[in-house]
C-alpha positions as CSV (number, residue, x, y, z in Angstrom):
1,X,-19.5,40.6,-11.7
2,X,-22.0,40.2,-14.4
3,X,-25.4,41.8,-13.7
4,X,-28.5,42.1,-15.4
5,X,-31.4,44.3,-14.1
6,X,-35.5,43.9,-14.3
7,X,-37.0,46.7,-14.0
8,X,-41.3,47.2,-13.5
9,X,-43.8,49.7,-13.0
10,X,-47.7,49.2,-12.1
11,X,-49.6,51.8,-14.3
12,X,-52.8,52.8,-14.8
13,X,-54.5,54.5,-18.2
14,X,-54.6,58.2,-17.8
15,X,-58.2,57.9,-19.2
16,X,-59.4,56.4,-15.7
17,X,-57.0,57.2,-12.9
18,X,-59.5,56.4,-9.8
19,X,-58.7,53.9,-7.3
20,X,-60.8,51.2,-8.9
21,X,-59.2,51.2,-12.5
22,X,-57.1,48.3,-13.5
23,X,-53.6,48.1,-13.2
24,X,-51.2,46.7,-15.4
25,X,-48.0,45.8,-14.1
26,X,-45.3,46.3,-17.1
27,X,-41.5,46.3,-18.1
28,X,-40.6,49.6,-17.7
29,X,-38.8,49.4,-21.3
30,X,-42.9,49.2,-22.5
31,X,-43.4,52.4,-21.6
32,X,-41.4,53.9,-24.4
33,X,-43.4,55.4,-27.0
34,X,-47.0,55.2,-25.1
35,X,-47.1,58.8,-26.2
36,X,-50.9,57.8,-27.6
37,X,-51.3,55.7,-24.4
38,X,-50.8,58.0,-21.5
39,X,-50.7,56.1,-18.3
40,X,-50.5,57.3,-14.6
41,X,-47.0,55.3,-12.5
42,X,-48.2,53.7,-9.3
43,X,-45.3,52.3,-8.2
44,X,-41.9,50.3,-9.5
45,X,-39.3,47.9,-8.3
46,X,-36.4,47.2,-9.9
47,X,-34.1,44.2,-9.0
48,X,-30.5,43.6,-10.0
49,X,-29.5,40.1,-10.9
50,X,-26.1,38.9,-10.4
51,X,-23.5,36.3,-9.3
52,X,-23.3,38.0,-5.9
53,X,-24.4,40.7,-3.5
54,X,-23.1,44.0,-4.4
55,X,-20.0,44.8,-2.0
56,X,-20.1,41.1,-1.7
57,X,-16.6,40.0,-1.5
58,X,-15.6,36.2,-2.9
59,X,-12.3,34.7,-1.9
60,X,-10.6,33.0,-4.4
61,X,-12.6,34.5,-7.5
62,X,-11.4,33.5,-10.8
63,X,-14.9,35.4,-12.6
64,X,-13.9,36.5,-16.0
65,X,-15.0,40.3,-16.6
66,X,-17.7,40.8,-19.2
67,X,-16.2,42.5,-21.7
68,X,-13.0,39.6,-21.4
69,X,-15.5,36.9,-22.9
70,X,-15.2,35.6,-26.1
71,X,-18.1,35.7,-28.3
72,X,-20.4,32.9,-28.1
73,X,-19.1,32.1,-24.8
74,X,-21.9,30.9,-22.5
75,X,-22.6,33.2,-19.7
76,X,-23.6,31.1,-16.3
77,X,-27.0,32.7,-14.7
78,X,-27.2,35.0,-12.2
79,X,-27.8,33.3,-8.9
80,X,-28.7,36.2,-6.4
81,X,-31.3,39.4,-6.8
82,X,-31.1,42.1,-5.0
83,X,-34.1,44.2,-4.6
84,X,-32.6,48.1,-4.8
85,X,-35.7,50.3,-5.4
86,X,-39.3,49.6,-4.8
87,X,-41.8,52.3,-4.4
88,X,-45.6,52.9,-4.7
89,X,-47.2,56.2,-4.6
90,X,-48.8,57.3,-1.5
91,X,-51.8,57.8,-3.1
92,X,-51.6,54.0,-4.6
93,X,-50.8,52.2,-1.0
94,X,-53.0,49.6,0.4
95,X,-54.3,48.2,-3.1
96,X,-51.6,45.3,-3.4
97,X,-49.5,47.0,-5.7
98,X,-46.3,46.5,-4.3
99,X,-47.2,43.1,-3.5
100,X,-47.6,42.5,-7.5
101,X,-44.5,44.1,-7.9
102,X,-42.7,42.2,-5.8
103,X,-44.8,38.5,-6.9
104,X,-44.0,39.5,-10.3
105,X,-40.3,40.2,-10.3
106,X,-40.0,36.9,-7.8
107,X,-41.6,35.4,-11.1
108,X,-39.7,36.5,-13.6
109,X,-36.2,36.5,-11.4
110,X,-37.0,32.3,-10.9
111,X,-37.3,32.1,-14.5
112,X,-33.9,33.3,-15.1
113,X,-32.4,31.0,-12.7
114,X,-31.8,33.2,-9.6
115,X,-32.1,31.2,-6.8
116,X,-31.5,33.6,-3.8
117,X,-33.5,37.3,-3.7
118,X,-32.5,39.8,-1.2
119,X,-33.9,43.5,0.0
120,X,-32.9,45.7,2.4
121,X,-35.6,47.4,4.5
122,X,-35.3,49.6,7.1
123,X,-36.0,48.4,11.0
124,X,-38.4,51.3,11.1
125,X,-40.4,50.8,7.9
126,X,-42.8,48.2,8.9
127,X,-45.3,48.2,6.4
128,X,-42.6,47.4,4.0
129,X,-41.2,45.2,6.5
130,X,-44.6,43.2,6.9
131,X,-45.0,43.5,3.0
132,X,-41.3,41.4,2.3
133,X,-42.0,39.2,5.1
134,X,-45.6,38.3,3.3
135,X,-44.1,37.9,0.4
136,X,-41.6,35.2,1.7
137,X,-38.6,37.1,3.0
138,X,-36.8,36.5,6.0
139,X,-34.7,38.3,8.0
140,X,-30.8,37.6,7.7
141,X,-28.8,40.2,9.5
142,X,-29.2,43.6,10.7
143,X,-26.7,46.7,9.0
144,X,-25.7,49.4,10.2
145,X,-23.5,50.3,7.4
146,X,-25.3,53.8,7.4
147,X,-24.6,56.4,10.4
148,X,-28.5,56.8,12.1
149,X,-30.2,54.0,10.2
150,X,-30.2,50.2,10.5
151,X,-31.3,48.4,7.7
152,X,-32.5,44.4,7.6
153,X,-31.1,42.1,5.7
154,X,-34.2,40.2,3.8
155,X,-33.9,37.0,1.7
156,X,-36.2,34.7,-0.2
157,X,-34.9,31.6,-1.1
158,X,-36.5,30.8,-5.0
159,X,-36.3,27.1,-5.2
């Protein structure tokens, strides 16, 4: 399964922390070397792109493994995101920055040719429930892979 991964972060300067200071939503690679630029995390998401879901069984694959390709073969997009971390800090909540996150990593996953985004969330989240469902998700299915906790299935179709 080939994957790729996009990873973001929301930061504000270190020079003006309070609630009211603009945020800058950012690779997370950009934050290498901002030794001269301290900034303050407010949240991050971070989205794997691949041909499938992980765990995601296909009958009948013939998917050649990465490291089998031959140079200059031409690698076929990812068609399916998966949303596996996103987190804002308590004290950041309520000022639309996981809703950035998310609107931003929607962007950037279309533009790569993903046409399918999922998340899991858990049934009794429901801020982060409301949040996905804002941004476009839908429920799918409900898991109960995990003894005491039932996650939901989300899914944002990108075309």
């Amino acid at each position: 399964m080939y994957t790729q991964i996009i990873s973001l972060v929301a930061v504000v300067s270190a020079d003006s922390p309070s609630a009211d200071a603009a945020m800058h939503l950012l690779p997370s690679s950009a934050l290498e070397g901002r030794d001269a630029n301290p900034a303050y995390a407010l949240g991050m998401l971070e989205v794997m792109l691949a041909d499938r879901l992980p765990g995601e069984e296909l009958v009948g694959d013939k998917m050649t493994p990465l490291l089998e390709r031959r140079a200059g073969e031409e690698q076929a997009p990812c068609s399916t995101a998966y949303v596996f971390n996103c987190c804002v800090s308590p004290r950041a909540r309520r000022r639309r920055v996981g809703s950035q996150l998310i609107s931003l990593a929607v962007t950037r996953a279309s533009e790569l040719g993903v046409r399918l985004m999922y998340i899991h969330v858990d049934e009794r989240n429901a801020a982060a429930r409301r949040l996905y469902e804002q941004a476009g998700f839908e429920f799918q299915k409900a898991d109960d892979a995990v003894v005491g906790e039932r996650k939901l299935l989300l899914m944002r179709d990108l075309n």
